[in-house]
C-alpha positions in Angstrom: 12.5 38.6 -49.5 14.8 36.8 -47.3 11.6 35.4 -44.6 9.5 34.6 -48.0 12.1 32.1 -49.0 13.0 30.9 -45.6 8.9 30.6 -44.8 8.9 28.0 -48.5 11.9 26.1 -47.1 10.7 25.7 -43.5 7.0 25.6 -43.7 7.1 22.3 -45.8 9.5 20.6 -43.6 7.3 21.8 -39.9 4.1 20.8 -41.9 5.9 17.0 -42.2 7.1 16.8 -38.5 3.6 18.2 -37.3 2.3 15.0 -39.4 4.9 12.4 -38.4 4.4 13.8 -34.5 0.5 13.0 -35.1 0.7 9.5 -35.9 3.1 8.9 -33.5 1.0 10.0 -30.8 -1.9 8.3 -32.6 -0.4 5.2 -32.1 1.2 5.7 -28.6 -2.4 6.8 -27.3 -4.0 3.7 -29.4 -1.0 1.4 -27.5 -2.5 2.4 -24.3 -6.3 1.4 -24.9 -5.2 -1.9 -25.7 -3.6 -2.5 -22.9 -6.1 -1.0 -20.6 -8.8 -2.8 -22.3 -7.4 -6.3 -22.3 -5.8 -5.9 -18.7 -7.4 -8.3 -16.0 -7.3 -8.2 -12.6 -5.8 -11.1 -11.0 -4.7 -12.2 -7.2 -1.4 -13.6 -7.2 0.3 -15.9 -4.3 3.3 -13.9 -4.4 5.3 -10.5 -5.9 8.3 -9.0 -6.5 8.8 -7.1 -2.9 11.5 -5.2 -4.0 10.3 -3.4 -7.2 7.5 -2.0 -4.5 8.8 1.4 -4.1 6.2 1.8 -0.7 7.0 -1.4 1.6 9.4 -3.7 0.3 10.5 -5.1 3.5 6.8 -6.4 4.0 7.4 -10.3 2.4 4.9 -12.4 0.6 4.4 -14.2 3.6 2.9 -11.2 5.5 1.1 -10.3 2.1 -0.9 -13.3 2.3 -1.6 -13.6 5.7 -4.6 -13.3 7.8 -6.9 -13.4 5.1 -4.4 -10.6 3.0 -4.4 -10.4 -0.4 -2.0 -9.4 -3.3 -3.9 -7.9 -6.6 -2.2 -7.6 -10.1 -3.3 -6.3 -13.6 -2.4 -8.6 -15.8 -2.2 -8.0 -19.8 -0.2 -10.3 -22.1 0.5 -12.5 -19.1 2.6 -9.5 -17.6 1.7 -8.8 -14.4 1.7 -4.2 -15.1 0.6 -3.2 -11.4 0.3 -4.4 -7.9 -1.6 -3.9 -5.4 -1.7 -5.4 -1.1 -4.6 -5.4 0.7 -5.6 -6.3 4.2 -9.2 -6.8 5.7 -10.0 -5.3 8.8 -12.7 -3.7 10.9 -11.2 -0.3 11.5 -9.0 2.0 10.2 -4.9 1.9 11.0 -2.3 3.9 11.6 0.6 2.3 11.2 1.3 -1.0 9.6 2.0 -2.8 13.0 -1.8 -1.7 13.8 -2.3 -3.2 10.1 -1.4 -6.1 11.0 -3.4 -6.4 14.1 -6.4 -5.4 12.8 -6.4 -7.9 10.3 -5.3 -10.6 12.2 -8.2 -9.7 14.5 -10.9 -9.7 11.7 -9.3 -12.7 10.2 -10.1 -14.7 13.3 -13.6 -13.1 13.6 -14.1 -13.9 10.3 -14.4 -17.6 11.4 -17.8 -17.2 12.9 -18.9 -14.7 10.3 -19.4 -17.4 7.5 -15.7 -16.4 6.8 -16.2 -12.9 5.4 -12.7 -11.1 6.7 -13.3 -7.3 7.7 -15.8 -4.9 5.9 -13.0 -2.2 4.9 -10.1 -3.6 2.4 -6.8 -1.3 3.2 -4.8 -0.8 0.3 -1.3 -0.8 2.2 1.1 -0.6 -1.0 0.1 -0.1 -4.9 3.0 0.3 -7.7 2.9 0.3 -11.7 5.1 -0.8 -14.0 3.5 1.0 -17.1 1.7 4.5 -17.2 -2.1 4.4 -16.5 -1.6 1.1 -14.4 -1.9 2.8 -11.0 -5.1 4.3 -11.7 -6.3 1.2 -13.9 -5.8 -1.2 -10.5 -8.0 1.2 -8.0 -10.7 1.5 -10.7 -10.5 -2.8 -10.9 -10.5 -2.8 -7.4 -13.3 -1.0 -7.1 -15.7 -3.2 -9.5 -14.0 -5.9 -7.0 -15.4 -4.8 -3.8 -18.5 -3.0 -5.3 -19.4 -7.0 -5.9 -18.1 -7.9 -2.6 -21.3 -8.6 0.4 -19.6 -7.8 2.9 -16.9 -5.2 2.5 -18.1 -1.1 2.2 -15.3 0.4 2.2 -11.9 0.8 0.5 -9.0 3.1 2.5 -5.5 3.1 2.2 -2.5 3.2 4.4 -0.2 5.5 2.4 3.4 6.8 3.5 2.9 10.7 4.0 4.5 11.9 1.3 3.4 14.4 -1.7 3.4 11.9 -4.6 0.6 9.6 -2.3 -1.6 12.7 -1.6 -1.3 14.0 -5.3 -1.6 10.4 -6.6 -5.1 9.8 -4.2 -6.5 13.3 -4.8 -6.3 12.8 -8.3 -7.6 9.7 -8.4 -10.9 10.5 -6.2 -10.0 9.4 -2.9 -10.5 12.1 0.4 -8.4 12.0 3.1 -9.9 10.8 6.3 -6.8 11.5 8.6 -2.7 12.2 8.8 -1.0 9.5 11.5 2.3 9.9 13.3 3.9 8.0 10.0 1.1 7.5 7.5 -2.2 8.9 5.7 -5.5 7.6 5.1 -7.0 8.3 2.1 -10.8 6.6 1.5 -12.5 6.2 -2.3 -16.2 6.3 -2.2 -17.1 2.8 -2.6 -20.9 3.5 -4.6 -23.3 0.0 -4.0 
């Protein structure tokens, strides 16, 4: 007698919070299309190197560099991730070889109709909002997809759990583990 009256008084009131917990994630996942729909990416002459939680003692003047570029997705003219790349030729292993490499291809890029390196390194990539980490590789790769001269896209990632987990899951294979890094590469389709 006592659970029939407790299931009238309780099933009414879990029946409403089901409902109410529904449209909130209704409109939480609808939130999140919008964005990612109307998101752009953009490169930007400079970021905020100390919200990048990878290399934030690598300034804006290294960033743009040598024929390096820094990538944002932009919504609502809010910049909502960032990513740094560098052209090269070959792989690196560190970020000092990083910024050889580039340099190099940079300069070789001058007789080469300047077209800087056929592989872009990502070096560092951050989001400010969930989904905008995987939202900026998937623009980057529609970016060099359309590019004639780079076929490749690798990174230069710390080595650290949250980098492998965050490249695995996002399609990328990992080439090779440095003294200090990891090289993750996406399969750049043409």
């Amino acid at each position: 007698m006592i659970n029939q009256l407790l299931k009238k008084k309780f099933k009414p009131r879990i029946k409403a919070r089901l409902r109410k917990n529904k449209q909130i994630l209704n409109k939480n996942i609808g939130d999140f299309f919008d964005w990612v729909k109307g998101a752009e990416l953009v490169e930007l002459k400079e970021c905020n190197t100390q919200e990048d939680p990878v290399r934030p003692e690598l300034d804006n003047i290294f960033r743009r560099s040598y024929g390096r570029k820094i990538y944002g997705v932009k919504y609502k003219n809010e910049i909502h991730a960032v990513m740094c790349f560098a052209y090269t030729n070959e792989i690196p292993r560190s970020v000092d070889e990083l910024d050889k490499l580039s340099h190099d291809a940079f300069l070789q890029s001058a007789q080469r109709d300047q077209n800087v390196g056929k592989i872009a390194i990502a070096y560092t990539v951050w989001s400010k909002k969930k989904g905008g980490g995987k939202l900026i590789v998937k623009e980057v790769f529609k970016k060099i997809k359309k590019s004639n001269h780079l076929n490749r896209l690798v990174t230069l990632s710390p080595l650290t759990d949250m980098a492998y987990k965050f490249h695995s899951k996002n399609g990328a294979k990992l080439v090779q583990v440095n003294e200090t890094t990891q090289n993750f590469e996406y399969e750049v389709p043409k």
